[in-house]
C-alpha positions as CSV (number, residue, x, y, z in Angstrom):
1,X,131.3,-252.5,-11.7
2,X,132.3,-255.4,-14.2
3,X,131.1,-259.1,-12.7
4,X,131.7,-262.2,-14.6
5,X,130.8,-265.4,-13.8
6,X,132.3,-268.7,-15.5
7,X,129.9,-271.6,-15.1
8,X,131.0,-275.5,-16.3
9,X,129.0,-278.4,-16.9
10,X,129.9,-281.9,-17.3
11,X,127.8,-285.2,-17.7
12,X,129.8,-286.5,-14.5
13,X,128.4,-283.4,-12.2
14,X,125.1,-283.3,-10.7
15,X,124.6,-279.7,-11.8
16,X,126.3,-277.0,-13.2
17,X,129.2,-275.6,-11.2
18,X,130.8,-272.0,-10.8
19,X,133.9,-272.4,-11.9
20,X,135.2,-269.1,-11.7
21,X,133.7,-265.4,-10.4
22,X,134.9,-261.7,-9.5
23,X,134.2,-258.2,-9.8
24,X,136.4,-255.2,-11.5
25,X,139.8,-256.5,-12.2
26,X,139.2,-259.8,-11.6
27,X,136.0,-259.7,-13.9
28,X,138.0,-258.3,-16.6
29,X,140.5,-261.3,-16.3
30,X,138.2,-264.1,-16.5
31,X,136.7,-262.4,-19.8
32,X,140.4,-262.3,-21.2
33,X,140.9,-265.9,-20.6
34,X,137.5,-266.8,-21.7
35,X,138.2,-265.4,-25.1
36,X,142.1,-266.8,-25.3
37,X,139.9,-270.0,-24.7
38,X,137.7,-269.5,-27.3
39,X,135.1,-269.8,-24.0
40,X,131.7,-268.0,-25.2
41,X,130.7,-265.3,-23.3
42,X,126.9,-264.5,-23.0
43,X,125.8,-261.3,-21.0
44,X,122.8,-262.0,-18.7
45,X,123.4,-259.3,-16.1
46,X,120.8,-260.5,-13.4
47,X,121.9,-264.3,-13.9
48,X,125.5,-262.6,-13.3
49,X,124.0,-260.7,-9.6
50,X,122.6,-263.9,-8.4
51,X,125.4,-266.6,-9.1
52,X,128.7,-264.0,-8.3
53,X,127.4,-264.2,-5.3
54,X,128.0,-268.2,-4.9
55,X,131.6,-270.0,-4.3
56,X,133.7,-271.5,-6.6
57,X,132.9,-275.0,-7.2
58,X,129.3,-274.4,-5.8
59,X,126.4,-276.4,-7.7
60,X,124.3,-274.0,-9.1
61,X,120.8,-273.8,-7.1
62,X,118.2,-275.5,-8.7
63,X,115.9,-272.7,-9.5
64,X,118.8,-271.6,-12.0
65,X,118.5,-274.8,-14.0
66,X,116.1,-274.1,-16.7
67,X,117.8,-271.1,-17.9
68,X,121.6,-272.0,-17.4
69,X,120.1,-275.4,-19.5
70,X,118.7,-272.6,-22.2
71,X,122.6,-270.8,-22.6
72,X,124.1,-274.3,-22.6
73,X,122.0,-275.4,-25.3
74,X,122.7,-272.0,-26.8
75,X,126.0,-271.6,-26.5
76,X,126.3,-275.1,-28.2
77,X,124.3,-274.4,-30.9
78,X,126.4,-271.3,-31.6
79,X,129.2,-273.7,-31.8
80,X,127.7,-275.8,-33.8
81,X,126.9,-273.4,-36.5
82,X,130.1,-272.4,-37.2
């Protein structure tokens, strides 16, 4: 089954939060909007498993810091460079 997870970060929040999950149809949505946004999307299945599982507008747990800060930084980078 399709899972998405959207995760936001702002210099204002004490962590990263989940902005928006779902499974199946509502996976599917959130990738459409993502890419009418211009959102990146990065596939990191097991990151996906673990967080889907959290609410909306739940901090992400700590032990998820060091590699949502890797995709941040990458996902900014790939901005960057275009």
């Amino acid at each position: 089954m399709e899972k998405a997870v959207a995760v936001k970060y702002s210099e204002e929040l004490p962590a990263p939060i989940i902005l928006a999950r779902g499974k199946g149809e509502l996976a599917k949505r959130i990738k459409k909007i993502a890419r009418e946004s211009a959102v990146e999307i990065v596939a990191i299945p097991e990151l996906t498993d673990a967080l889907i599982e959290l609410k909306v507008d739940a901090l992400i747990p700590e032990q998820f810091y060091y590699i949502i800060a890797e995709l941040l930084v990458y996902v900014r980078d790939l901005k960057s460079s275009r």
